[in-house]
N, C-alpha and C positions, 0 to 999 in steps of 0.2 A: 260638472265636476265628476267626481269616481264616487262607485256603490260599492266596490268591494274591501273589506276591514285589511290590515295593515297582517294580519296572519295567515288570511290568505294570497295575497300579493305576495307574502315571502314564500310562499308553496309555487308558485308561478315562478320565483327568481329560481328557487331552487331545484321543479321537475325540468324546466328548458334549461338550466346548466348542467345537470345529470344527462338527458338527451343528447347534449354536443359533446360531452366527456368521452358518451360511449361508442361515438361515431371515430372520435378522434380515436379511441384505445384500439376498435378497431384495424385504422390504416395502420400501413405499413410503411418504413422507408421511400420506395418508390410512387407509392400512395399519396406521398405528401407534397410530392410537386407535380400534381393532377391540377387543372384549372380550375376556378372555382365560377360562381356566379358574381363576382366581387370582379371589375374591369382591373388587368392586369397583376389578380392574387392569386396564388397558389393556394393550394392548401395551408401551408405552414405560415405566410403570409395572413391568411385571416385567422391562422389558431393565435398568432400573436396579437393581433387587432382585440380578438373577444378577450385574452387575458388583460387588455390595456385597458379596456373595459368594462372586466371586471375590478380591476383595481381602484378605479377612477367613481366605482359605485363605493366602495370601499370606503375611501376617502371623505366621498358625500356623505356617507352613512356617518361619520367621524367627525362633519363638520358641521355642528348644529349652527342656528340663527331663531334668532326673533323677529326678525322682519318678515310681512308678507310676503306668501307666495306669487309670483307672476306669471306663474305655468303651470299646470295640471298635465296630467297623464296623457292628453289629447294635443293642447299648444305648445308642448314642448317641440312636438316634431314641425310645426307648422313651417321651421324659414330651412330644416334638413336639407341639403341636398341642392339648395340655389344658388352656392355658391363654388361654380367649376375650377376654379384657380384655388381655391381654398380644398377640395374635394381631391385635384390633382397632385398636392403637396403631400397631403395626407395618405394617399395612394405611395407615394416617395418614402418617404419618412418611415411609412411602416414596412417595407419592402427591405431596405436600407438596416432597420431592428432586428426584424424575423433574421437578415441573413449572419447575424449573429450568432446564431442557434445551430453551429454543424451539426447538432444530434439530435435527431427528430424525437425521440424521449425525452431527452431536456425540455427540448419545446412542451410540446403536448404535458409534461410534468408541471410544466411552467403554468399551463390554463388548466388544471385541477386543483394546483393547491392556489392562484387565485380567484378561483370558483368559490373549491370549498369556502376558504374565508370571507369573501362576500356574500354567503348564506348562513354561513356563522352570523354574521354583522344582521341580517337582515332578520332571523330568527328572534334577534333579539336586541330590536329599535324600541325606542319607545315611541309608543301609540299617539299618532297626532301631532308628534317631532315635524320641525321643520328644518331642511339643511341647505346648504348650496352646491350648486353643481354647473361648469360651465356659463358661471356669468347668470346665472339665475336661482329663484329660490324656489323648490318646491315643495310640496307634505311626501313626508315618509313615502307613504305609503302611493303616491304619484310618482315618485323616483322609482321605487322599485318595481311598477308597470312597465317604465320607459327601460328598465335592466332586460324586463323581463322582454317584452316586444324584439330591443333589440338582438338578443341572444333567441331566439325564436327563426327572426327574418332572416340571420346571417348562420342559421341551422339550414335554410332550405340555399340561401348560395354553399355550403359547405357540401352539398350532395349534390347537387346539379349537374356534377359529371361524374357521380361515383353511384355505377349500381348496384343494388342488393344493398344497398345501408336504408338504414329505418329514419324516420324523418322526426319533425320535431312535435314536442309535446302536447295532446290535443287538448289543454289548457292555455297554453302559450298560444295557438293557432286562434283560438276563440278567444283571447286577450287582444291579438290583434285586431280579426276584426272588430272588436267593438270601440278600438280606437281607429279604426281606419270610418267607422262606420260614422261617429263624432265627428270627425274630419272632412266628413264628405256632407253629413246634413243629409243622409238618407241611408234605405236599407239597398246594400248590394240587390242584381235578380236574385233570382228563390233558384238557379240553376248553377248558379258560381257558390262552388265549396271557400270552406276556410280558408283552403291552402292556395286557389287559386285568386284569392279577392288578396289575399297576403302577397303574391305575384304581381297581380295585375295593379294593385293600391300603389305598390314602391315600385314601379316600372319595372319588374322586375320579367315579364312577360307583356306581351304587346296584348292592345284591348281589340278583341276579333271585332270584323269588320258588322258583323251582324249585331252585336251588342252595341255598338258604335252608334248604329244607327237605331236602338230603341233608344237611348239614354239619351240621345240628343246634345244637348249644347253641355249636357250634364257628364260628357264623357271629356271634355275640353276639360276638365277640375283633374283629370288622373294623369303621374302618378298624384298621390296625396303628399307623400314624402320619399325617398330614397336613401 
């Protein structure tokens, strides 16, 4: 389960939502239909995805229970990413929203002030709360890891093709791996940084052929999630 208390898990939702804000304040109009590391998103395309999810923490955050949790900050992500027909719509859908947004300030307006109040919301959970989210219940403060991870991962597709932008939070980066690290039932090498175990964990970069071959059968488990 999770060691870190439910105030610092909201310091994590809220330096990686600061880190993508200032990425996006950044770009510029033509900036925003740059590719992203995200299969078939734009820029604008995943700044609408991260507001939808930060909404969707929002809501969680809003939506207490008493019933036990069935996910923690590690198995939430365990079934991510296995289902391609479900992953392909979702791709549609959000494609489909963003091109709502003629004005890439509206957009980008649009994932600051659902930021901000999702860190509003997170600042001030109560401790040890339990909510729902997506068909599952989890603690506070396991929700606001899984915010934070994913706002984190979809910081390093958001630069992927844009250089000279600064990357994402090196709290956020060490929140990942130590859930990618859960996930996998061992330590990365000692030679794979944060950012690239964050890469390499969510398929996000292929696992070099040398690595491949130390890890063994142990390299057949990556990605973890996507």
């Amino acid at each position: 389960m999770t060691s870190r208390n439910t105030s610092t898990r909201a310091d994590l939702v809220r330096d990686a939502c600061t880190a993508f804000a200032a990425v996006l304040d950044g770009l510029g109009d033509d900036d925003s239909w740059a590719p992203t590391g995200c299969r078939g998103w734009s820029v604008r395309d995943l700044a609408h995805h991260c507001a939808a999810d930060a909404v969707r923490g929002l809501v969680a955050l809003h939506t207490p229970t008493t019933a036990r949790p069935d996910r923690d900050a590690a198995t939430y992500w365990a079934d991510r990413g296995t289902d391609p027909a479900a992953a392909a719509e979702d791709r549609r859908r959000t494609r489909a929203a963003a091109s709502l947004y003629p004005d890439w300030e509206e957009l980008r307006g649009h994932y600051r002030e659902s930021a901000r109040a999702l860190v509003h919301a997170a600042e001030r959970c109560r401790p040890g709360g339990t909510v729902r989210t997506q068909g599952h219940v989890l603690r506070v403060d396991d929700l606001l890891s899984t915010l934070a991870v994913e706002a984190t991962v979809h910081h390093l597709d958001l630069i992927e093709h844009l250089e000279g932008c600064p990357g994402p939070a090196v709290d956020g980066l060490a929140e990942v791996r130590r859930v990618l690290t859960e996930l996998w039932e061992r330590e990365p090498p000692e030679h794979w940084s944060d950012e690239h175990f964050a890469r390499v964990g969510t398929g996000r970069a292929a696992l070099p052929a040398q690595d491949r071959v130390q890890l063994g059968a142990e390299a057949d488990l990556l990605p973890l999630f996507s």
